[in-house]
C-alpha positions, -999 to +999 in steps of 0.1 A: +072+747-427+049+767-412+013+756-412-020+773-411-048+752-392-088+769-402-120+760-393-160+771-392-153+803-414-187+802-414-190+831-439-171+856-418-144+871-437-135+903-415-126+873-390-108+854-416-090+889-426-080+894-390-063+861-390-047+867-424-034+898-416-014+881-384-004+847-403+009+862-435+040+845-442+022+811-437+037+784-460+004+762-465-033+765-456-051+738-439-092+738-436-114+715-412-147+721-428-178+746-427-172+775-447-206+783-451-239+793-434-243+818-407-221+843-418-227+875-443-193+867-467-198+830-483-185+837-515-155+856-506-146+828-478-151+803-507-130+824-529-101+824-504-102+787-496-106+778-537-075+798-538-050+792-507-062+759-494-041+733-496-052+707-482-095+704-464-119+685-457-161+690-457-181+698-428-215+693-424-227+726-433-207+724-463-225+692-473-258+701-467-257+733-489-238+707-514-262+683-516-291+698-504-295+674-471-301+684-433-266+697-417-275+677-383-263+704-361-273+719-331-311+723-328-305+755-309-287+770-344-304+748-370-335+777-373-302+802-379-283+772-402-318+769-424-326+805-431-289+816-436-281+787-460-311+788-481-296+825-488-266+814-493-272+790-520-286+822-541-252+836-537-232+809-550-226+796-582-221+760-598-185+765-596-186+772-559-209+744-551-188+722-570-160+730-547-177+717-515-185+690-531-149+682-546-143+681-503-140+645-487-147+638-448-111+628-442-079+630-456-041+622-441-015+644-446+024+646-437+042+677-425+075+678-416+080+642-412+044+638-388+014+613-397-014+639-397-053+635-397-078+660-406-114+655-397-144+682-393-162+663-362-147+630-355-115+606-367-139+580-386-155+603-411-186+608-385-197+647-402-225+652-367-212+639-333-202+667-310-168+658-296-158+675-266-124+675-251-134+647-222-144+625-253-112+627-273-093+595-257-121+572-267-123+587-302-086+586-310-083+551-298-078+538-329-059+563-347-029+555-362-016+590-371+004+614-344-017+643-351-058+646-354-074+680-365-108+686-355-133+714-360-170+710-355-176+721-317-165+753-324-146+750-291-106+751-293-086+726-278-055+708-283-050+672-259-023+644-254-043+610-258-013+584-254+007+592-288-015+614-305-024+647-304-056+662-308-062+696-318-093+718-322-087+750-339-117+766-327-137+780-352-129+813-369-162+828-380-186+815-349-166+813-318-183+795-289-159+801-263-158+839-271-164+863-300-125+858-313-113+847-343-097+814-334-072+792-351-035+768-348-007+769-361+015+739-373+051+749-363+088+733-366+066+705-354+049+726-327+012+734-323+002+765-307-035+779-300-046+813-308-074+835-306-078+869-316-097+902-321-116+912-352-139+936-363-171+920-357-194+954-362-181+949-399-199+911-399-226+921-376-233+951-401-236+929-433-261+902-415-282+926-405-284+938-441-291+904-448-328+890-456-326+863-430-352+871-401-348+888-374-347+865-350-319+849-366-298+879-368-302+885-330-294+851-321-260+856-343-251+887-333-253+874-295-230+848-304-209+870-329-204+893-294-187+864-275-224+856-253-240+823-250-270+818-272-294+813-239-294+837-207-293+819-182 
């Protein structure tokens, strides 16, 4: 059984192509949360997941477009967040909102005989709290399943806490360790890591058509290009 682990599409689908076109013999589709805002392609990312998914969860993007509430993320993204999600909920239709809000902030899963936990930010349902690697022992101390998937930080990971895993796919559309496409793969039991290129002047071409502001399109395309958001 071979299992596809996604997360923070973000509206990119070249990135999401890039992945498809080196997974394709995948058996199932897993998804973390945050399909939506910042990218150019929400529909089409929506389309795929409506399709393919098998099993995901909501992230907090996802749930603010949903049910028109704040997404809570960083304040360094959230003017980039606003503007791109109020144009993304022209794009979509009922059926697509309806979708994000058919998603639930946890749900457990077996595959191939292993207890498996999928989360967008943290094992308790928690849709804001950044969790970095150095705070996954604390977080997993409860958990009673062998694996835990987490998105959210946009930064990939995958750590031993005691008896449980913890795995961070990174995110596919929005990197923030690099402008790759990043995601896992569920194995004969194995987890690997893996990030790779895409064509990103595709994405970076359709924001810029967008009618989000300008600012926000710089800001994104700095990210988009693997840089941190600030100079230092």
């Amino acid at each position: 059984m071979k299992t596809l682990i996604l997360s923070d599409i973000h509206g990119n689908l070249p990135a999401l192509e890039a992945i498809l076109d080196c997974e394709r013999n995948y058996d199932q589709c897993v998804f973390l949360g945050d399909v939506v805002d910042y990218g150019p392609f929400p529909k089409e990312c929506i389309a795929f997941l409506r399709k393919n998914m098998s099993y995901g969860v909501i992230g907090n993007h996802d749930n603010a477009l949903a049910y028109d509430v704040d997404c809570g993320c960083r304040g360094d993204f959230k003017e980039f967040s606003e503007e791109t999600r109020a144009w993304h909920k022209t794009l979509l239709d009922k059926e697509e909102i309806e979708f994000l809000r058919s998603l639930q902030p946890l749900r457990r899963i077996e595959v191939d005989g292993l207890s498996i936990l999928l989360a967008h930010a943290t094992p308790n349902g928690d849709l804001f709290q950044y969790l970095q690697e150095s705070d996954i022992d604390k977080a997993i101390e409860n958990v009673t399943e062998q694996i835990v998937f987490l998105g959210h930080t946009h930064i990939q990971f995958k750590k031993r806490a005691g008896d449980v895993w913890a795995v961070n796919p990174g995110s596919v559309g929005l990197a923030r360790d690099g402008g790759k496409a990043c995601y896992a793969v569920l194995e004969n039991r194995e987890i690997t890591l893996h990030r790779i290129p895409y064509n990103v002047e595709e994405t970076i071409k359709a924001l810029w058509d967008s009618p989000v502001s300008k600012m926000s399109k710089e800001g994104l395309t700095r990210v988009l290009n693997g840089f941190s958001l600030h100079t230092a």
